[in-house]
C-alpha positions, 0 to 999 in steps of 0.5 A: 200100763201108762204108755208114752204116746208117739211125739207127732210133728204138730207137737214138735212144732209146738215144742219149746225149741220151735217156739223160742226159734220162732220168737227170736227169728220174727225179732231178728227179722223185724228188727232187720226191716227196721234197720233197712227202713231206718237206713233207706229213709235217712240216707236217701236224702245225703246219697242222692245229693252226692250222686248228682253233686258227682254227675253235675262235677262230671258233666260241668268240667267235661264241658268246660274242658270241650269249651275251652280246648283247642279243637285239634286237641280235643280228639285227645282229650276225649281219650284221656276222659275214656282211659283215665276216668271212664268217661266217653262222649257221643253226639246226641242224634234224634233217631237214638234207641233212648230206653228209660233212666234206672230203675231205682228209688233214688232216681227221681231225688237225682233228676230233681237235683240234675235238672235244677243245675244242668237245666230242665231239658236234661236227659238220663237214660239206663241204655242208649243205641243198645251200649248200657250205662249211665247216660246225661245229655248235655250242650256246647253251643247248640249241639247235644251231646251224650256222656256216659259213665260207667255205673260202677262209679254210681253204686248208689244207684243199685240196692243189691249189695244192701239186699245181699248184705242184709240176707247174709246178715238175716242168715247169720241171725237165724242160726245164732237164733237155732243155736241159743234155741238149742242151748236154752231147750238142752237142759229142758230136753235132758229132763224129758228124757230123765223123766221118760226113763223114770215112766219106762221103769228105768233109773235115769243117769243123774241130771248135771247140776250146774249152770244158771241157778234156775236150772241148778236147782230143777236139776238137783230137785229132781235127782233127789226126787230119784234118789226118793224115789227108789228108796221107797221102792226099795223100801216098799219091796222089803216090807212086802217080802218081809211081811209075805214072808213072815206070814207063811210060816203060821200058815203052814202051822195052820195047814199042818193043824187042819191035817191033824185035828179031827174036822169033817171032809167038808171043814177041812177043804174050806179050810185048806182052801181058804189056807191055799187062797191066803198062801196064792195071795202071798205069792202074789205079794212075793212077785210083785215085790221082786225087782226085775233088773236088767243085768239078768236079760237074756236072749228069749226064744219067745216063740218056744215060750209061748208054745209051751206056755200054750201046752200048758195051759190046754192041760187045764179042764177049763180052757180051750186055746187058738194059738198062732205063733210065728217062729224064730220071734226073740226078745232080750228079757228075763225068762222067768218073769215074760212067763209068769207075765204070760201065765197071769194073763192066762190066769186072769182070763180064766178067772174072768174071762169065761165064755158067757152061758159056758164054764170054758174060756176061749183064749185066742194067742198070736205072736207076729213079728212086725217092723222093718229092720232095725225096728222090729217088734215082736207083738203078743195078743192074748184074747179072751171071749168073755164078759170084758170090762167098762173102757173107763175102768181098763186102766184103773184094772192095771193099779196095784191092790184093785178090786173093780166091782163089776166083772173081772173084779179080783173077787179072789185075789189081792188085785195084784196079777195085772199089776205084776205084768204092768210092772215087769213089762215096764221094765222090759221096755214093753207096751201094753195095750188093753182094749176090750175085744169086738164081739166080747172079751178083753184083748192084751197086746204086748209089743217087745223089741226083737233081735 
C-alpha cells in the first residue's frame, strides 16, 4: 500500500499558504520602511522650520510684550500667558539642574534655526529643576530668563505617534496578507484533499467549478479525471467478474470429464490439480474484482476475528502460530472482506514464508490497541520466520498480477493475494506497512481506526 506520509512542520512552513504569506508580508514591510523613510526625509526639513518658526513667534512676542508692559502689569500678564497659552516664564539662575534638549532627529535642524534668530548663546533643555517641558532661554536687558512650553504644542517633536501609526498599519498589512494567503491557497488546498481521497481509495465530493478561469478549469480536469477514473474501475471489475465467470463453467465440464474418463491415479490428480490451481486463480480474480463499499461497514470485534482466524489457521499441518491478541479491539469494516484480508496474509506466509531447512511457517500475530482518546488505532502485525523479500522489491510485490523472480515469487498464483489486501484495506482506510523482519522474514503491519 502507498501510504501518505505524515506533513511535518518543516513542509508546512514551506507550503504555498506560508510562502505567499511570506512574499506579501516582506513586500508590505519593506514598502512600510520606504514609505516612513520617504516621510522622514521629505518632511524633516517643512517640520523643523515650523517648530522653531513657532518657538522663535512665541519667545519673540513674550519679549516683547515683557519689554513694553507696565512693570505693575506684568505679574498679570505672565498669568494670562500661563492660563490662556500655557506658556510660563522663570528667571534663568546659574545653579539650575539644566538636563539635555530632547532627544529627537529633528532637534539639531531646530537649534540650528533657533539660534540663527534668538542668538547663538540660546539654550533648550527637556528638563529644568526637575519640571519637565520645553525649555528656551532668553534676555530682557541683562537678565536671562527661562520659557517653558508645554510639549503638546510641539508634537513634532516625538515619533511615537508615526511608530504607532505605522505598527497598526503593519498589522493591518499582515492580516490582509494571511487572508488573501488563505483565499489564493483554498482551491489549491480543496485539490489536495480531493486527490488525498482518490490515494485512500475513496470518491472524493466534486471540486466547485467556478472563479478564475485558471482554477475553473483545474477544477472541472480534474472532476472528470474522477468521473474516468471510476468508469474504469467500473469497467475493469465487470470485465474480471465476467471473464472469471465465464470461465468456470468449462472448468467444471473439464473437472466432470476427468471424473469420468478412464485416466490413472496419477493423471487424474494432475489434472484435478491443475483444474483446482485455475479455479483458486479465478477466485482470486472474483475477489479482486468485488468492490468493498463503505455502506456495508459495520462494527468488528477484531480481537474475536483474529482468534479465530488463529484457530483456524493452527488446524492447518504446516504452520504453527504465536498469537497475542489484546481484547475488546473494534474497527468499523466490512467482515468478510478484514478476514479474507487476514487469511491472504496467512496464505502468502505458507506459501512463502516457510521457516528455512524446515517444511513448517512460523507466524507470530499480535494485535495492540494504541493512541490516546480520540485517536486510537487498532495495530495488527503478522510475522513470518521465512526467507523474506529484497527492500527494493517490497513495494512492487503489492502490484496487481506480479510475479517477483526470487523467493516469495507467486510462482503458483495470478500475483493478486497482496494486491487484494492492498485493495481492500485502502478502502478501509488503513495503513499497511511491509518490512522485512529482523532475523528473517516479512512483517505486515496494519494500523485501523478503533471505536
Amino acid at each position: 500500500m502507498k501510504l501518505v506520509p505524515d506533513i511535518s512542520l518543516a513542509r508546512l512552513k514551506s507550503g504555498l499558504f506560508w510562502r505567499t504569506f511570506l512574499l506579501l508580508g516582506t513586500l508590505t514591510t519593506v514598502s512600510m520602511t520606504a514609505w516612513i523613510g520617504m516621510i522622514s526625509v521629505v518632511q524633516r526639513e517643512p517640520q523643523a522650520q515650523q517648530i522653531s518658526a513657532q518657538i522663535i513667534s512665541v519667545v519673540t512676542i513674550t519679549h516683547a510684550a515683557l519689554t513694553h508692559s507696565a512693570p505693575e502689569l506684568r505679574r498679570e500678564l505672565l498669568f494670562d500667558l500661563v492660563s490662556n497659552e500655557g506658556i510660563r516664564i522663570f528667571p534663568l539662575y546659574e545653579d539650575d539642574r539644566i538636563d539635555p534638549p530632547p532627544d529627537n532627529y529633528l532637534m539639531p535642524d531646530i537649534e540650528t534655526l533657533v539660534k540663527a534668530k534668538l542668538g547663538h548663546d540660546t539654550r533648550f533643555s527637556a528638563r529644568v529643576n526637575g519640571v519637565a517641558g520645553f525649555w528656551v532661554s532668553f534676555k530682557i536687558d541683562d537678565d536671562d530668563y527661562w520659557l517653558m512650553l508645554d510639549r503638546e504644542r510641539l508634537r513634532g517633536l516625538t515619533g511615537f505617534q508615526w511608530l504607532g501609526w505605522a505598527s497598526l498599519v503593519s498589522l493591518l498589512s499582515l492580516l490582509g496578507a494571511a487572508i488573501i494567503s488563505s483565499l489564493i491557497n483554498r482551491p489549491l488546498s480543496r485539490l489536495t484533499v480531493a486527490a488525498r481521497a482518490i490515494a485512500q481509495g475513496r470518491q472524493p465530493a466534486p471540486l466547485p467549478e467556478k472563479g478564475p478561469i485558471e482554477i475553473l478549469e483545474a477544477n472541472r480536469s480534474f472532476n472528470q479525471m474522477v468521473d474516468d477514473l471510476k468508469q474504469v474501475e467500473s469497467d475493469r471489475a465487470v470485465i474480471l467478474a465476467g471473464i472469471s465467470h465465464d470461465l468456470r463453467t468449462p472448468l467444471a465440464r473439464m473437472q466432470l470429464e476427468v471424473e469420468m474418463a478412464n485416466l490413472s491415479d496419477d493423471a487424474r490428480e494432475g489434472i484435478q490439480s491443475d483444474i483446482g490451481q485455475m479455479d483458486a486463480i479465478i477466485g482470486q480474480f472474483l475477489d479482486y474484482a468485488r468492490p468493498t463499499e463503505a455502506s456495508t461497514f459495520t462494527e468488528i470485534d477484531l480481537s474475536g476475528l483474529l482468534t479465530d482466524m488463529a484457530r483456524e489457521a493452527m488446524r492447518l499441518p504446516d504452520v504453527t502460530i504465536t498469537a497475542q491478541i489484546a481484547p475488546d479491539a473494534h474497527v468499523m469494516g466490512n467482515g468478510t472482506d478484514l478476514r479474507r484480508v487476514l487469511n491472504n496474509l496467512v496464505e502468502n506466509a505458507r506459501r512463502y514464508g516457510k521457516t528455512p531447512g524446515s517444511d513448517m511457517t512460523e507466524l507470530d500475530i499480535s494485535c495492540q490497541i494504541k493512541g490516546s482518546l480520540g485517536a486510537k488505532k487498532v495495530v495488527i502485525e503478522v510475522q513470518d520466520h521465512g526467507p523474506g523479500v529484497p527492500t527494493e522489491k517490497i513495494e512492487q510485490m503489492l502490484k496487481p498480477f506480479t510475479r517477483l523472480d526470487t523467493a516469495r515469487g507467486q510462482a503458483n498464483g495470478a500475483g493478486l493475494g497482496l494486491a487484494i489486501v492492498d485493495r481492500v484495506l485502502l478502502r478501509h482506510g488503513a495503513e499497511l506497512q511491509v518490512r522485512n523482519r529482523e532475523g528473517g522474514g516479512l512483517a505486515f503491519q496494519i494500523s485501523l481506526p478503533a471505536v
